[in-house]
N, CA and C atoms as a LAMMPS dump frame, in Angstrom:
ITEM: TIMESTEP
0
ITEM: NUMBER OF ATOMS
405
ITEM: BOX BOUNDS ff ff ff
-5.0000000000000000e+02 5.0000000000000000e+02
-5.0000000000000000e+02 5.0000000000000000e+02
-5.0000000000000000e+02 5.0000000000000000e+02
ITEM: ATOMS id mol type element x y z
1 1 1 N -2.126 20.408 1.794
2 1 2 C -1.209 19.58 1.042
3 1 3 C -0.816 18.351 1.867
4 2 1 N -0.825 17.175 1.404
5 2 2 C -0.289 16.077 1.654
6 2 3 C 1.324 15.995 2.098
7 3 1 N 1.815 14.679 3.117
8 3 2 C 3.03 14.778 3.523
9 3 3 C 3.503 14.28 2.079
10 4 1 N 3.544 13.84 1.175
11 4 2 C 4.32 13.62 0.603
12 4 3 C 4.612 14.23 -0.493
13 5 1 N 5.33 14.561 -0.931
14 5 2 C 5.565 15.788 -2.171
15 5 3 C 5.616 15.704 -3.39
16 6 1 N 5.752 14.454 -3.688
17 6 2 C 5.151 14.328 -5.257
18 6 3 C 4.849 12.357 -5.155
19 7 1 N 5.038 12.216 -6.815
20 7 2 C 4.324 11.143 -6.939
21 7 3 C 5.214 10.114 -6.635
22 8 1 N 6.585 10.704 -6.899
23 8 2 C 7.63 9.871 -6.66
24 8 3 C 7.689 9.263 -5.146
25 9 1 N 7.847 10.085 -4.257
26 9 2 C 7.396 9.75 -2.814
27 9 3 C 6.945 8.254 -2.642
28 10 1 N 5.714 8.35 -3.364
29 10 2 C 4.569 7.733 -3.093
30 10 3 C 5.014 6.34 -3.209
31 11 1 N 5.315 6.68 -4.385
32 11 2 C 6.1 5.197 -5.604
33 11 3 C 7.536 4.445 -4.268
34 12 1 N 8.292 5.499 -4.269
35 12 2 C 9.155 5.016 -3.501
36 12 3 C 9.013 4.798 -1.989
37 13 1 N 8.207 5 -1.145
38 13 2 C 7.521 4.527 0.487
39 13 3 C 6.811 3.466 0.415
40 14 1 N 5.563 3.634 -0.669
41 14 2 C 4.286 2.662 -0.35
42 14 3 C 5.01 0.957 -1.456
43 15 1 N 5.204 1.822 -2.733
44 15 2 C 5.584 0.502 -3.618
45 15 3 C 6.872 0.158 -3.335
46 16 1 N 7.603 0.7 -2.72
47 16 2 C 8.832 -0.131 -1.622
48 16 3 C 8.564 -0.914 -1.162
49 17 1 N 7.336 -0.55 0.291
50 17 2 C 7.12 -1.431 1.327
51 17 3 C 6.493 -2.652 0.347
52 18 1 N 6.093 -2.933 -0.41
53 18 2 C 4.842 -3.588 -1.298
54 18 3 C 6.301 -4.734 -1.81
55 19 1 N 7.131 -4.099 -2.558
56 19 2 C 8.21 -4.325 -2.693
57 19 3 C 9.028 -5.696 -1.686
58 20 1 N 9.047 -4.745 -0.901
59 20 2 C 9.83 -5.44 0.816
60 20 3 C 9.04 -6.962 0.945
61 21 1 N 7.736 -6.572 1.041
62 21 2 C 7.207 -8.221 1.651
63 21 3 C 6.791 -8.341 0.072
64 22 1 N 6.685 -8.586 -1.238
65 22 2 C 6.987 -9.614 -2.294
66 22 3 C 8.551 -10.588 -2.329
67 23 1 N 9.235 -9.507 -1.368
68 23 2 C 10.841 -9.982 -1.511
69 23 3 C 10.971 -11.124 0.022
70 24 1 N 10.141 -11.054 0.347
71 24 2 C 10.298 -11.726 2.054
72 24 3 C 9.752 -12.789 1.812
73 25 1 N 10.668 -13.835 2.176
74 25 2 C 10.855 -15.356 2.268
75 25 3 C 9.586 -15.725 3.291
76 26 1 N 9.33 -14.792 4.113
77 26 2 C 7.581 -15.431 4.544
78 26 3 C 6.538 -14.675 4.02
79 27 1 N 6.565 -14.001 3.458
80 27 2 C 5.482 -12.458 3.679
81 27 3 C 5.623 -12.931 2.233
82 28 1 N 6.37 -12.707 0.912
83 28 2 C 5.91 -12.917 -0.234
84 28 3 C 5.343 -14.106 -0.694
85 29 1 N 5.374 -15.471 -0.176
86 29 2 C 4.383 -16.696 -0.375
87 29 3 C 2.918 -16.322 -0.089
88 30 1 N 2.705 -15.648 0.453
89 30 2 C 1.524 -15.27 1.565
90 30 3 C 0.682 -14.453 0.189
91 31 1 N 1.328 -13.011 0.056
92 31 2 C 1.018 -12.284 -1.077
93 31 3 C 0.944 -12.72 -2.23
94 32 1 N 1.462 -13.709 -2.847
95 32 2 C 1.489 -14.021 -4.232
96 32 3 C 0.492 -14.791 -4.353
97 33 1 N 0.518 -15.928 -2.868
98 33 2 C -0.512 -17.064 -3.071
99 33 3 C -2.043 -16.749 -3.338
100 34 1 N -2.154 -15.353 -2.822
101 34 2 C -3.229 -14.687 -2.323
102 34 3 C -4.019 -14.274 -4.349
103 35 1 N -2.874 -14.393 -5.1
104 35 2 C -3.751 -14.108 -6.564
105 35 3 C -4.379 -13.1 -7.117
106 36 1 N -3.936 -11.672 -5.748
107 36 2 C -4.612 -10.485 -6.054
108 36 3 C -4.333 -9.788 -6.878
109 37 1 N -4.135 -9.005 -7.929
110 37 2 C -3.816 -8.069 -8.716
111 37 3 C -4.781 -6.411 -7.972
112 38 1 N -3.8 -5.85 -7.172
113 38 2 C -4.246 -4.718 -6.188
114 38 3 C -3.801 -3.402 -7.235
115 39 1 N -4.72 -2.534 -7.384
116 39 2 C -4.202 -1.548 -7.911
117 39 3 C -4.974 -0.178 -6.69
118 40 1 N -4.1 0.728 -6.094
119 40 2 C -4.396 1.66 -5.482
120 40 3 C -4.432 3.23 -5.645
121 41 1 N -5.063 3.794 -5.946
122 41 2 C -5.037 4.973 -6.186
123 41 3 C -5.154 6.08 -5.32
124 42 1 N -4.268 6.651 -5.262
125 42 2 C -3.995 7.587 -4.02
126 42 3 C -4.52 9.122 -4.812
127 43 1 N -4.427 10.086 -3.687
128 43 2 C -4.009 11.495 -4.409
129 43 3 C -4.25 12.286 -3.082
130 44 1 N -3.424 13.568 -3.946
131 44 2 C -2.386 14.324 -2.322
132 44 3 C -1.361 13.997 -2.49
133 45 1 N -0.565 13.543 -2.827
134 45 2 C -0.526 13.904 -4.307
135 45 3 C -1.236 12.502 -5.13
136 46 1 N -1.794 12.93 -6.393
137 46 2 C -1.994 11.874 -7.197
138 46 3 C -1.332 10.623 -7.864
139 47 1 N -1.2 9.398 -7.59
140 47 2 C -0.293 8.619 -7.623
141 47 3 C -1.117 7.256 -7.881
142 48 1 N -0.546 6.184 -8.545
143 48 2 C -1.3 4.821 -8.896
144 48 3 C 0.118 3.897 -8.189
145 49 1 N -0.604 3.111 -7.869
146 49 2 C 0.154 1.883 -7.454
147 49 3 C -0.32 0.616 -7.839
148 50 1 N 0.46 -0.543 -8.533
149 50 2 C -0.359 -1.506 -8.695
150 50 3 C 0.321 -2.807 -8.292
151 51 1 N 0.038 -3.423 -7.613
152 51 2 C 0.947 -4.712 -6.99
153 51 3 C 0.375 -6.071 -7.812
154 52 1 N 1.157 -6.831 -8.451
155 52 2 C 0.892 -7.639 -9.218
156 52 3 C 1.052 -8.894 -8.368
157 53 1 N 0.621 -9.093 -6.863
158 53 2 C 0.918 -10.271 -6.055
159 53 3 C 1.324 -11.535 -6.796
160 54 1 N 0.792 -12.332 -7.335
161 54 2 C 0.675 -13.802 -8.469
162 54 3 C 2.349 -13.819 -9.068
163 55 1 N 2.759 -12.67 -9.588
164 55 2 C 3.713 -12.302 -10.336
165 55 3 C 4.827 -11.638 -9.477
166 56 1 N 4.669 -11.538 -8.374
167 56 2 C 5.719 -10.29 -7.49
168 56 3 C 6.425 -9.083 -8.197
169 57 1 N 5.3 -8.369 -8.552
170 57 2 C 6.012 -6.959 -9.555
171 57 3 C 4.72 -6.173 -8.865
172 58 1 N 5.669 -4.368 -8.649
173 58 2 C 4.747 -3.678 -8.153
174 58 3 C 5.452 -2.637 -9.302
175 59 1 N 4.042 -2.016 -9.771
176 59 2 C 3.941 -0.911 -10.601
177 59 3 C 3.932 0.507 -10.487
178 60 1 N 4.697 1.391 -11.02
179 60 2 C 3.921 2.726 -10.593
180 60 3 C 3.339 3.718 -12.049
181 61 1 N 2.009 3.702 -11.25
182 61 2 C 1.04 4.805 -12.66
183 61 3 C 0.235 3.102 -13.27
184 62 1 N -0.391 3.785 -13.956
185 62 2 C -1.505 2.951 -14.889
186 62 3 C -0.755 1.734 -15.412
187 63 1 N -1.39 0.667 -15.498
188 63 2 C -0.622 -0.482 -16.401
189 63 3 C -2.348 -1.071 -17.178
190 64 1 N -1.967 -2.058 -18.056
191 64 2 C -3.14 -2.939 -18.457
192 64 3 C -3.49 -3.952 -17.534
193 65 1 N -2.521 -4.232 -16.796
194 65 2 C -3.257 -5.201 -16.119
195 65 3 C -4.81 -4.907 -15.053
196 66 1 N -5.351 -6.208 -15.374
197 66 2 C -7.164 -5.8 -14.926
198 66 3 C -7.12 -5.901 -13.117
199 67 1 N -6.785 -4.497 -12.105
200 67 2 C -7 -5.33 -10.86
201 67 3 C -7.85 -6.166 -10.127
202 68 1 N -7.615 -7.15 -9.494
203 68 2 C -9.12 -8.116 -8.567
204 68 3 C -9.991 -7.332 -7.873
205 69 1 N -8.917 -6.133 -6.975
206 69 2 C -9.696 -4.88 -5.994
207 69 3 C -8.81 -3.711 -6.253
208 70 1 N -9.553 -2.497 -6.394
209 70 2 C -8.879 -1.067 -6.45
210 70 3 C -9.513 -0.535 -5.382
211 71 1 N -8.395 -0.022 -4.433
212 71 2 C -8.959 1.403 -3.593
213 71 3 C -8.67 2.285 -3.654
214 72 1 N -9.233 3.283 -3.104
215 72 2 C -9.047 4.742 -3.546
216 72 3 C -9.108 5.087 -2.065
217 73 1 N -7.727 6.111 -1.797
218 73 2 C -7.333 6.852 -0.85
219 73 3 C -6.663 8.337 -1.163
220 74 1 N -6.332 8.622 0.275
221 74 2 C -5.909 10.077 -0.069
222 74 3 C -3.945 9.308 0.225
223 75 1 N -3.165 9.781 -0.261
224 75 2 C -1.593 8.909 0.107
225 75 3 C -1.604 9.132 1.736
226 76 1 N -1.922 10.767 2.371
227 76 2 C -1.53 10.096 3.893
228 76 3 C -2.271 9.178 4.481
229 77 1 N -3.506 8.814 4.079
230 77 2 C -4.17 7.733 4.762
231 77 3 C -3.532 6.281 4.262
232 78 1 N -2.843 6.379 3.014
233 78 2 C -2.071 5.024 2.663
234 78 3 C -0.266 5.126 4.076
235 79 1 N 0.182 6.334 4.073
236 79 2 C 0.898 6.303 5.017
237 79 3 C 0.967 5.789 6.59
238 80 1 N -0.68 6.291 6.643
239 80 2 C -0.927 5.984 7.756
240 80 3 C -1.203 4.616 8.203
241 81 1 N -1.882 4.099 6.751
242 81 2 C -1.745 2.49 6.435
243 81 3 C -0.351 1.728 7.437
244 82 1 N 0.523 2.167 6.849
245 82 2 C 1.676 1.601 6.951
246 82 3 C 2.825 1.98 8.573
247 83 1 N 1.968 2.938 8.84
248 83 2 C 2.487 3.203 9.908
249 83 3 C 1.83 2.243 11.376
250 84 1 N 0.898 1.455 10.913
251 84 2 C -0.084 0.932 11.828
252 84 3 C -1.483 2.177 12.453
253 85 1 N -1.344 3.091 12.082
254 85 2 C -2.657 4.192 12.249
255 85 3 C -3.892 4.099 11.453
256 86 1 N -4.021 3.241 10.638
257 86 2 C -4.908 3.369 9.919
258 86 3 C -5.714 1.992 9.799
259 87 1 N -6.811 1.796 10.276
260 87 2 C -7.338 0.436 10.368
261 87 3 C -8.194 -0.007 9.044
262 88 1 N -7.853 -0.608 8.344
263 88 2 C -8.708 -0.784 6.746
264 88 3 C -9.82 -0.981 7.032
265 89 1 N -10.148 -1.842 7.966
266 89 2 C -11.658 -2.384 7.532
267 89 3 C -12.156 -1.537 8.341
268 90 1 N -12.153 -0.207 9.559
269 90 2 C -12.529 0.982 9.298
270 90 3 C -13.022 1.952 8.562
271 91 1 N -11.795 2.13 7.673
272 91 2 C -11.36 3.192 7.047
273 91 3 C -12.537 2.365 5.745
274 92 1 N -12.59 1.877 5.321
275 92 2 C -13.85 1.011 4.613
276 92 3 C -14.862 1.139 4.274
277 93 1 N -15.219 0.678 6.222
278 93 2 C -16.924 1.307 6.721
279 93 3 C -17.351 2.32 7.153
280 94 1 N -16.392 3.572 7.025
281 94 2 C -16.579 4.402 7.103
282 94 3 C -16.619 5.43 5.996
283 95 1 N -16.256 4.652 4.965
284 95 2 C -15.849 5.239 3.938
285 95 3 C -14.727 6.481 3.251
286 96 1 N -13.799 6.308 4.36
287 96 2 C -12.722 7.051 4.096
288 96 3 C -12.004 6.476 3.081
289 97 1 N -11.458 5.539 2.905
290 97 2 C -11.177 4.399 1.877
291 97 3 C -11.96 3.514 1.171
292 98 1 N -12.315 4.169 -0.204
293 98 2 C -13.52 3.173 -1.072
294 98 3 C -12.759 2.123 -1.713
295 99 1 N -13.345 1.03 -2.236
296 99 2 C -12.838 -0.091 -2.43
297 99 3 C -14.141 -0.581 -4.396
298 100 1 N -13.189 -1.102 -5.036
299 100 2 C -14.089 -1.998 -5.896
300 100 3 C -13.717 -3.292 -6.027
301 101 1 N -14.064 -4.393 -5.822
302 101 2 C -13.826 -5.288 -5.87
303 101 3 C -14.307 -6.315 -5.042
304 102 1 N -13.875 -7.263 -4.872
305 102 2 C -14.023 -8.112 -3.197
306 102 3 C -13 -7.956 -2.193
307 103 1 N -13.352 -7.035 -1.368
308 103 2 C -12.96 -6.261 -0.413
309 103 3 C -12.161 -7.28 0.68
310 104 1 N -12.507 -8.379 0.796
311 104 2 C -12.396 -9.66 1.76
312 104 3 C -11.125 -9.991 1.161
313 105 1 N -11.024 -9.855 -0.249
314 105 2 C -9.546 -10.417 -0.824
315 105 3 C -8.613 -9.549 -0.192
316 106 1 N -8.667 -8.18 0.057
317 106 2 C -7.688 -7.501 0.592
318 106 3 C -7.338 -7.229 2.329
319 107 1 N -8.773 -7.632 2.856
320 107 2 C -8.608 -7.65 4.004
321 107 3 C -7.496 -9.097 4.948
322 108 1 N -7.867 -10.106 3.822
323 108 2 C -7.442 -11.727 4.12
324 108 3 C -5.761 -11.008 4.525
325 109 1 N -4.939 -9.973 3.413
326 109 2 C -4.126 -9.926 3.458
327 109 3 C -3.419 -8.613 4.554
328 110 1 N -3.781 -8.389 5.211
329 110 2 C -3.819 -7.043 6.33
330 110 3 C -3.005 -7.746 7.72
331 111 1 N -3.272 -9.281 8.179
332 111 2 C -2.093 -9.863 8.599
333 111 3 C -0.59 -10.067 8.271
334 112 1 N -0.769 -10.325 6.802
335 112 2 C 0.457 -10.209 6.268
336 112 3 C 1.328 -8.525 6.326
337 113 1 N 0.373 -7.552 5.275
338 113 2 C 0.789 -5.878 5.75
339 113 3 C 0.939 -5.47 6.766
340 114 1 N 0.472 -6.627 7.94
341 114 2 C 1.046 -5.679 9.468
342 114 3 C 2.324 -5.979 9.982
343 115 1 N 2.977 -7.414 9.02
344 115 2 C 4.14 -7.551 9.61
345 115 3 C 5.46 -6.678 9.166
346 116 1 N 4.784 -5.661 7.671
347 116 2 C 5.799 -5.101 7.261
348 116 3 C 5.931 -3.527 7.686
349 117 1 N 4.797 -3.561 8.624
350 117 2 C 5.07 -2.071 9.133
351 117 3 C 6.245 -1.43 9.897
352 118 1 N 7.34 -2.467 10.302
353 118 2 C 8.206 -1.939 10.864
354 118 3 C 9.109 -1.91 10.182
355 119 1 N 9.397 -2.675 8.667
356 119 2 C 10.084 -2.527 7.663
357 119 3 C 10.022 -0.74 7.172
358 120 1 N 8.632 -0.489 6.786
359 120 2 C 8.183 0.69 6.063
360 120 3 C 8.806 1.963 7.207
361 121 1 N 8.396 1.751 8.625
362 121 2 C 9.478 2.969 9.766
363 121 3 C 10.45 2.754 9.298
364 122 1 N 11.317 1.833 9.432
365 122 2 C 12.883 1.756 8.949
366 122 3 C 13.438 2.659 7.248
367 123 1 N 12.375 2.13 6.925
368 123 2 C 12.487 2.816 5.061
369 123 3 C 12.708 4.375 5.651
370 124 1 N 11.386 4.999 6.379
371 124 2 C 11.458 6.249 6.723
372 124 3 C 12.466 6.832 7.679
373 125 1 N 12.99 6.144 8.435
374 125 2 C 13.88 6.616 9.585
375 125 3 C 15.119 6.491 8.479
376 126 1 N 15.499 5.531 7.876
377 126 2 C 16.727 5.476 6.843
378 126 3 C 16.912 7.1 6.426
379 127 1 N 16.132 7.499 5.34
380 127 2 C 16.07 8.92 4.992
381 127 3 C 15.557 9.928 6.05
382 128 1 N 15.66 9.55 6.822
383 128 2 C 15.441 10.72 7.908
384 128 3 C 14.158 11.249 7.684
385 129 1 N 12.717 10.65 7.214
386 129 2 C 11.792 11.056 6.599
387 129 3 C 10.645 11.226 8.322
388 130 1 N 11.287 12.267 9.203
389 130 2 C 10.626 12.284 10.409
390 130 3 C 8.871 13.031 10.45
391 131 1 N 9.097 13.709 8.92
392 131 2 C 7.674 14.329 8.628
393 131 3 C 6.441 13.458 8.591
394 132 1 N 7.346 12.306 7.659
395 132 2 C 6.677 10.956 7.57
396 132 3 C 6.098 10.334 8.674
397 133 1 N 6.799 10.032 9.426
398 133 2 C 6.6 9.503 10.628
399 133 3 C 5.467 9.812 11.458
400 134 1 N 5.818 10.863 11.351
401 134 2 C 4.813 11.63 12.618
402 134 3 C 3.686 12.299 12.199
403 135 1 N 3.517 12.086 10.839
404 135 2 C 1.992 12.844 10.036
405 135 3 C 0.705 12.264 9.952
C-alpha cells in the first residue's frame, strides 16, 4: 500500500503544491506562460490530477479538458517528486514514469517545480505528515 491513504491525500499534497506555485508571484508566470494543460495520473491510491497552467486552476479526477502531456505514476513516486527524490527525466528513461505527450514541455518546467519543494515539506511538516516525509 501506498503512503497516502486515499485519493483525497493526493488531491490535497500534490494539487496543493500545484496550487502553491500557480499562486506565486514568480513561479505562477513561469507555469501559466508555459501553456501546458498537465493532467497526471497516479495510483496507490488511484487519483487524477489536472493542472490547467494557461488558466491557473488545478483539478481533481477527470475533467474535459484535452491535456498537452499526461503521466502516469504510482502517487509515492509523485511524492517523491516533490520531495526532491525523484528525478523526472530519470524516472522517464527508465520508465518508471510514462509520459504522452511532448515530454520536453514538462521537463522545461522541473526548474520551476524545484523551487516549490520546500513549500510542499512545509505543507507536510504543517500536518505533522512525518510518514510523508520520510517514505
Amino acid at each position: 500500500m501506498g503512503v497516502f491513504k486515499d485519493e483525497a491525500e493526493v488531491h490535497k499534497y500534490i494539487g496543493g503544491v500545484f496550487e502553491k506555485g500557480l499562486a506565486d508571484p514568480k513561479i505562477g508566470p513561469k507555469l501559466s506562460g508555459s501553456g501546458v494543460i498537465l493532467q497526471i495520473t497516479y495510483t496507490d491510491p488511484d487519483a487524477v490530477v489536472t493542472v490547467d497552467m494557461p488558466n491557473g486552476k488545478v483539478y481533481a479526477g477527470a475533467t474535459d479538458l484535452k491535456p498537452v502531456v499526461e503521466l502516469f505514476m504510482t502517487a509515492d513516486d509523485g511524492n517523491r517528486f516533490w520531495l526532491g527524490e525523484l528525478n523526472l527525466a530519470t524516472a522517464l528513461a527508465k520508465g518508471k514514469v510514462r509520459a504522452k505527450g511532448p515530454t520536453s514541455k514538462v521537463l522545461k518546467l522541473v526548474p520551476a517545480a524545484k523551487s516549490l519543494f520546500p513549500a510542499y515539506r512545509e505543507m507536510l511538516e504543517a500536518d505533522g505528515r512525518q510518514d510523508l516525509l520520510s517514505a
